[in-house]
FIRO-213267 format. One line per field, with one value per residue: x, y, z of N, C-alpha, C in turn; residue in one letter. Coordinates in nm, 2 decimals. Example, Ala and Ser with C-alpha at 12.3 -4.5 7.8 and 13.67 -1.06 7.14 Angstrom:
! FIRO-213267
n.u = [1.32;1.28]
n.v = [-0.57;-0.22]
n.w = [0.78;0.71]
ca.u = [1.23;1.37]
ca.v = [-0.45;-0.11]
ca.w = [0.78;0.71]
c.u = [1.32;1.29]
c.v = [-0.33;0.00]
c.w = [0.78;0.79]
lokol = [A;S]
***
This chain:
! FIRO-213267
n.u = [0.08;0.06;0.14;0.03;0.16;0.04;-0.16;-0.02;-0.02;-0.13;0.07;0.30;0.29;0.40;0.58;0.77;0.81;0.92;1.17;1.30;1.27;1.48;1.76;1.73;1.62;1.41;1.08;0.72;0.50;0.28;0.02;-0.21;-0.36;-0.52;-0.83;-1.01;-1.19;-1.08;-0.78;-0.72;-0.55;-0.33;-0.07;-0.07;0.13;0.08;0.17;0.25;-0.04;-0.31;-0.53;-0.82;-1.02;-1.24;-1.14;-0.91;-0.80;-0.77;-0.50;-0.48;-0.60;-0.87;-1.04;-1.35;-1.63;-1.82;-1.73;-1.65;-1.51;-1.31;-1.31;-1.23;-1.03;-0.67;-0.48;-0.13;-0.01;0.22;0.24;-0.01;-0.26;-0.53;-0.88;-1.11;-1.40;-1.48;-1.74;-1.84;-2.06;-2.21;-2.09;-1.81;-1.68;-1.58;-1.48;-1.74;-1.91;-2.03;-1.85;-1.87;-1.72;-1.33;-1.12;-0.96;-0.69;-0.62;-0.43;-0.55;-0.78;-1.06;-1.15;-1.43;-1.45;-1.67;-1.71;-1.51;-1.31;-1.05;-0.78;-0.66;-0.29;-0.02;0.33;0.56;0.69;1.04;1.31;1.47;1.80;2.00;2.06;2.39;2.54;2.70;3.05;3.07;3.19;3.26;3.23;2.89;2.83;2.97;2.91;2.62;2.67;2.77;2.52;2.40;2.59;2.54;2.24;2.25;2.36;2.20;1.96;2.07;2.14;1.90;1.84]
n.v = [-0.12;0.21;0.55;0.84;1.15;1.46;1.73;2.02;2.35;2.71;2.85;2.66;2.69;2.93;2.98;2.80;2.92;3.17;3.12;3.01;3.23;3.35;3.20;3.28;3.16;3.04;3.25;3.11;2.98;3.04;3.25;3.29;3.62;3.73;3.91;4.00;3.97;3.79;3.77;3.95;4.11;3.95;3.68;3.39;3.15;2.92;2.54;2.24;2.14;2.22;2.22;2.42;2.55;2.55;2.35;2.20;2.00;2.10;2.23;2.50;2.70;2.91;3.12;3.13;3.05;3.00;2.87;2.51;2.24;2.09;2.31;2.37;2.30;2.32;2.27;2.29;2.23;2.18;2.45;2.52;2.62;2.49;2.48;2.38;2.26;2.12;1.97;2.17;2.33;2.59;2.64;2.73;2.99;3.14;3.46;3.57;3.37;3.03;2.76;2.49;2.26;2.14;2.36;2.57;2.88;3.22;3.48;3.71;3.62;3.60;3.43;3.32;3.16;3.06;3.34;3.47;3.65;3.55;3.65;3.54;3.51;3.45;3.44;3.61;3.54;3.43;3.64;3.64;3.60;3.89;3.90;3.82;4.09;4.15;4.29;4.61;4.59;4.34;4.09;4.00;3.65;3.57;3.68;3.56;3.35;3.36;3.41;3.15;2.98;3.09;3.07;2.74;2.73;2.76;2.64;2.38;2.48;2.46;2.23]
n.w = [0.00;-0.10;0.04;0.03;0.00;0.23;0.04;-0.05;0.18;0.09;0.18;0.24;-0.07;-0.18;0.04;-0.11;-0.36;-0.30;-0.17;-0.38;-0.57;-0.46;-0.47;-0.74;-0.92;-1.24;-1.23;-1.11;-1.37;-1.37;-1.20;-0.93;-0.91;-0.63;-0.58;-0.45;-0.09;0.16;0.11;-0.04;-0.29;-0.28;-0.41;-0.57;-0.64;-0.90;-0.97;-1.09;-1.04;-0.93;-0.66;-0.57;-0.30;-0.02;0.19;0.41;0.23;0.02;-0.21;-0.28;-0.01;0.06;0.27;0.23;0.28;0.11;-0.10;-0.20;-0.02;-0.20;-0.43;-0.73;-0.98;-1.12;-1.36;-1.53;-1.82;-2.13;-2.15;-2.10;-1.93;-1.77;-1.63;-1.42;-1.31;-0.98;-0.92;-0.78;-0.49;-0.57;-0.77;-1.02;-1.21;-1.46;-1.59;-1.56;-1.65;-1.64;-1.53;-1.69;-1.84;-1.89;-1.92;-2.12;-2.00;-2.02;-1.98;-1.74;-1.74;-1.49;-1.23;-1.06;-0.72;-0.50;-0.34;-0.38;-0.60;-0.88;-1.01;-1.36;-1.41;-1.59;-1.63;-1.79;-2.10;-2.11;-2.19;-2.52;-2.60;-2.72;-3.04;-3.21;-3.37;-3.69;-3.69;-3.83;-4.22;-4.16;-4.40;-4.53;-4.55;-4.33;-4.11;-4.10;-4.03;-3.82;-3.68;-3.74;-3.61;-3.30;-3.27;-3.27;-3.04;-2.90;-2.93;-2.83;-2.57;-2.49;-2.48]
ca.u = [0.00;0.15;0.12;0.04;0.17;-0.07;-0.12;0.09;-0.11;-0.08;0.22;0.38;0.40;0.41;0.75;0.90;0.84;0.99;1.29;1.31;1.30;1.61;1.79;1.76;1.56;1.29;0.96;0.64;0.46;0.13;-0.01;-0.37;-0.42;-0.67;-0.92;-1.12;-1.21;-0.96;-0.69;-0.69;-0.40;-0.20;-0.05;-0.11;0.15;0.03;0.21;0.12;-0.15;-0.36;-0.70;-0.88;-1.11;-1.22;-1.02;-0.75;-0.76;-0.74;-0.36;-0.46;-0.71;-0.96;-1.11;-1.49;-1.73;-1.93;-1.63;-1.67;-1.39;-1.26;-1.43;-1.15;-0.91;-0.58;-0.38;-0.06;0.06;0.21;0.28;-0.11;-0.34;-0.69;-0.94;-1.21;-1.50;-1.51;-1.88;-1.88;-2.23;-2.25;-2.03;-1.70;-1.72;-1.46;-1.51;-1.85;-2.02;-2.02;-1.76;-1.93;-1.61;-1.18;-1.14;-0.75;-0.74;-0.56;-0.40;-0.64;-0.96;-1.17;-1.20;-1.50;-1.49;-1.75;-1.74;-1.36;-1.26;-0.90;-0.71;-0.51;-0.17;0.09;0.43;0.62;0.79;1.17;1.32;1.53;1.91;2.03;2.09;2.51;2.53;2.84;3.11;3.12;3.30;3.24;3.13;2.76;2.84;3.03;2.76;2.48;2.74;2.83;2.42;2.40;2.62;2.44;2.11;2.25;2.40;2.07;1.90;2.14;2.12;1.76;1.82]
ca.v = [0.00;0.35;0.63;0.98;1.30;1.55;1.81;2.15;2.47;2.79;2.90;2.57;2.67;3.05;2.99;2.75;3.02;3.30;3.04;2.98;3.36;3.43;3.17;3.35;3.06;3.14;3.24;3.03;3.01;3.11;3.25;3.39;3.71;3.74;4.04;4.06;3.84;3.83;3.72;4.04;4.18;3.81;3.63;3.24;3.05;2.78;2.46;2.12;2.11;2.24;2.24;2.55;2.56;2.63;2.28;2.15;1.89;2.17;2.30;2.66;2.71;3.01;3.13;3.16;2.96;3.00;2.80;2.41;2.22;2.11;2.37;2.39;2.20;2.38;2.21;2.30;2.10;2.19;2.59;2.61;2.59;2.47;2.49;2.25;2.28;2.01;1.96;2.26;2.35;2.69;2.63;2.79;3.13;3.23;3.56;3.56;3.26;2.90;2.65;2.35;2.15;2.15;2.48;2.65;3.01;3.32;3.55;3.83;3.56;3.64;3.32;3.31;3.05;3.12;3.49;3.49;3.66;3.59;3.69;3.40;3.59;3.38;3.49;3.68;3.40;3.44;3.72;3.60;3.62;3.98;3.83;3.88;4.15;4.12;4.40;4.64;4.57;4.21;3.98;3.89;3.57;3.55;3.74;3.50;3.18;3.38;3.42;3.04;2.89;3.18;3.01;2.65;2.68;2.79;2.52;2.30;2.46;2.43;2.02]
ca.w = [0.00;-0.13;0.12;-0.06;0.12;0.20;-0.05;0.01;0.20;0.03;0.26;0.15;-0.15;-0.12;0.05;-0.19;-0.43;-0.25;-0.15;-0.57;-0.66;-0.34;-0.49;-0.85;-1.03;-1.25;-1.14;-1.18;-1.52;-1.37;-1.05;-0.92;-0.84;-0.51;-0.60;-0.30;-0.02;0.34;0.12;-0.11;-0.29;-0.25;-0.53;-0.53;-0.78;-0.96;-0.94;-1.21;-1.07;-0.79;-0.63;-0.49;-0.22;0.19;0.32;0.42;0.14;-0.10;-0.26;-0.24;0.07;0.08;0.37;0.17;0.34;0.01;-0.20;-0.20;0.04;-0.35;-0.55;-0.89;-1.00;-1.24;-1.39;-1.61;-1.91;-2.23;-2.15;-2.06;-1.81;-1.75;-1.51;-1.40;-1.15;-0.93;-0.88;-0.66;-0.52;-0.62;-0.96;-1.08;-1.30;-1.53;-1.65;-1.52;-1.69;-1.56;-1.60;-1.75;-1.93;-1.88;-2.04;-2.12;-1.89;-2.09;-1.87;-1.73;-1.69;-1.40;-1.20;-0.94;-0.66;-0.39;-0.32;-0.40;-0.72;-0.89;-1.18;-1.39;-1.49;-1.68;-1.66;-1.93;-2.14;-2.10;-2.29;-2.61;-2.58;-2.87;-3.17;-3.23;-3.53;-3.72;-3.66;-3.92;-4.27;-4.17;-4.50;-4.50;-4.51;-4.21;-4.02;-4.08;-4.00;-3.67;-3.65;-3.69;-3.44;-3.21;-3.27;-3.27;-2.93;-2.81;-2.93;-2.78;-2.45;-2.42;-2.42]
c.u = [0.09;0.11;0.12;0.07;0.06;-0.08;-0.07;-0.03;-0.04;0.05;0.31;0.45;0.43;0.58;0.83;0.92;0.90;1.16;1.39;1.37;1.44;1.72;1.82;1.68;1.45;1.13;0.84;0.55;0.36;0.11;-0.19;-0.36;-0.52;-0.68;-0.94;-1.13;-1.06;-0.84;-0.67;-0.59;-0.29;-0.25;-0.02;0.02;0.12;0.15;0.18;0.00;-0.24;-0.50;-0.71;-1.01;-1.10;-1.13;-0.94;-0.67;-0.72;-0.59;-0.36;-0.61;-0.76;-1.04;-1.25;-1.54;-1.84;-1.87;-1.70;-1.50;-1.27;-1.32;-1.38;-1.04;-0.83;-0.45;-0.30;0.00;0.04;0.20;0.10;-0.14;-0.49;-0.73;-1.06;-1.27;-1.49;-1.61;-1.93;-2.07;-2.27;-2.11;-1.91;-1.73;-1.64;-1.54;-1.69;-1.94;-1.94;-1.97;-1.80;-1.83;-1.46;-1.19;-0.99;-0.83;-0.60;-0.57;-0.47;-0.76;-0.94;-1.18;-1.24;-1.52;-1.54;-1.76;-1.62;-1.32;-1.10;-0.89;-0.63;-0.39;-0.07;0.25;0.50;0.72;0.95;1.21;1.47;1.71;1.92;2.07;2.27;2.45;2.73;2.90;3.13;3.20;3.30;3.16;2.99;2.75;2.93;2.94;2.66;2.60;2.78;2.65;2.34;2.45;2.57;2.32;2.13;2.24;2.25;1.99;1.97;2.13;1.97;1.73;1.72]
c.v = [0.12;0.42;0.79;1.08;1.36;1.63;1.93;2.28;2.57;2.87;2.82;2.62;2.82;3.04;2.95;2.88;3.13;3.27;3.05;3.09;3.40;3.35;3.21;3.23;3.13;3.16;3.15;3.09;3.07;3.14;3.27;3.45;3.75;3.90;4.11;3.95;3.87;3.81;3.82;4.07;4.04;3.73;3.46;3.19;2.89;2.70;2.37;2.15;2.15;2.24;2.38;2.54;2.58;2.50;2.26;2.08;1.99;2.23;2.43;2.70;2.85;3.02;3.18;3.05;2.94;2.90;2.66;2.38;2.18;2.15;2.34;2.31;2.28;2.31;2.31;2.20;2.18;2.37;2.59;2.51;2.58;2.46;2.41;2.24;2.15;1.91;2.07;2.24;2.41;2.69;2.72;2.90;3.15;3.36;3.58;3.45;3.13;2.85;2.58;2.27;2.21;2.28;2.56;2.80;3.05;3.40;3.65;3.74;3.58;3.48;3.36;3.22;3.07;3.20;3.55;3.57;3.65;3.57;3.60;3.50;3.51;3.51;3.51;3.55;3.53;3.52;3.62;3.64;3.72;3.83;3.89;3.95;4.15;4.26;4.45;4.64;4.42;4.16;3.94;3.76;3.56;3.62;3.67;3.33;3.21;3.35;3.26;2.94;2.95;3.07;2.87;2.61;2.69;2.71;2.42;2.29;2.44;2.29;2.00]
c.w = [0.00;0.01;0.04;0.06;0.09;0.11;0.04;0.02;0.08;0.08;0.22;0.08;-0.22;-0.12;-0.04;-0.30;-0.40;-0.27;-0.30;-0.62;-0.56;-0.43;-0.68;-0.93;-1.12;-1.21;-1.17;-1.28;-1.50;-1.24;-1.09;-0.86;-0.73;-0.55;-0.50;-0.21;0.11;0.26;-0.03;-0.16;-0.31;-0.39;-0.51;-0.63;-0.75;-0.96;-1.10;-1.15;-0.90;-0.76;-0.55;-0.37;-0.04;0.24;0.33;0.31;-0.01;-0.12;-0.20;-0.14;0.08;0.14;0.31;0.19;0.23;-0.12;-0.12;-0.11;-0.09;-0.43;-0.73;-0.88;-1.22;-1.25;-1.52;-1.69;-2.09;-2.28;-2.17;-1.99;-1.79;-1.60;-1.53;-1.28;-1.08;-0.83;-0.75;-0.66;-0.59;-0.75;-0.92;-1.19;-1.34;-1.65;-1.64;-1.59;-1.65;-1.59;-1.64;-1.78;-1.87;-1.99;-1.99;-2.06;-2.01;-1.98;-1.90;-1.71;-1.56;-1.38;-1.07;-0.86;-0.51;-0.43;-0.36;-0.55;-0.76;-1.03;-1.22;-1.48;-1.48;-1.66;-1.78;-1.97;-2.14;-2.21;-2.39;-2.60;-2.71;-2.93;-3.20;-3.39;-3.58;-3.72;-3.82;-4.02;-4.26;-4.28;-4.44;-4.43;-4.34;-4.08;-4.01;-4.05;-3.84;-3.64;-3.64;-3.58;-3.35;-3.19;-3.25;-3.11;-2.86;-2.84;-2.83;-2.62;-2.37;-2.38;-2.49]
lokol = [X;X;X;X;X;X;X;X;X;X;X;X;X;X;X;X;X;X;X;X;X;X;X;X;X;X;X;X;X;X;X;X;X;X;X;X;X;X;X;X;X;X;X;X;X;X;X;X;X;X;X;X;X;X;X;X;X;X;X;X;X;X;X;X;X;X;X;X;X;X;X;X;X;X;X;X;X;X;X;X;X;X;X;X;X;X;X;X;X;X;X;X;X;X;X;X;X;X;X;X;X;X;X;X;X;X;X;X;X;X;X;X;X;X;X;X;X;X;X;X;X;X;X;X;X;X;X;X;X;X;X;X;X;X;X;X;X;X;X;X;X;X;X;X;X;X;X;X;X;X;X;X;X;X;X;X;X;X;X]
***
């Protein structure tokens, strides 16, 4: 018989992210914004995969007695992110209309759970390393062969 750890509070994983950004890593791909509600103003990051709701059993816990103990369920995969009610009572809202199906989130949706409003905001993809320009008086060609090994190694380093 396996044993599953519990899942991680929001301070969990809060810290590891703080820990992440001290240490210079990069930040996470997506968070939620808290609107309104006790937990205003605070930025949640997303994880693979998290649930939202009032209990303990949920990832990201919200003190809204009007949220379900697992109201949503967000997962990441494949540089996006979906969201998924999870039979709440009073439903899930993105952008004010009802979740019905797994549906991809674009940064700036309006997700309602309970009384809770939060913003899904994606992180800026990684900015592009300049492009080398060849020094003045330098051949064409030799400018687009320096402009290729440039681009190779970067493939290369992405693995």
């Amino acid at each position: 018989m396996t044993t599953s750890k519990p899942p991680e509070g929001t301070r969990t994983v809060a810290s590891r992210a703080l820990r992440a950004a001290a240490r210079g890593e990069r930040e996470p791909p997506a968070r939620l914004q808290v609107l309104d509600g006790p937990m205003a103003g605070r930025s949640l990051p997303l994880g693979e995969e998290e649930t939202v709701g009032r209990g303990s059993g949920a990832s990201l816990a919200l003190p809204d007695p009007a949220a379900s103990r697992l109201h949503l369920r967000l997962r990441l995969g494949d540089g996006v992110v979906t969201a998924e009610d999870l039979g709440s009572k009073n439903g899930s809202l993105v952008n004010r209309r009802r979740l019905r199906r797994v549906r991809p989130l674009r940064p700036g949706d309006e997700l309602t759970v309970g009384t809770t409003r939060l913003r899904f905001e994606a992180a800026p993809p990684a900015a592009a390393p300049p492009s080398p320009r060849p020094a003045p008086g330098t051949p064409l060609l030799a400018g687009a062969a320096v402009a290729l090994l440039a681009a190779a190694a970067a493939l290369l380093a992405r693995g």
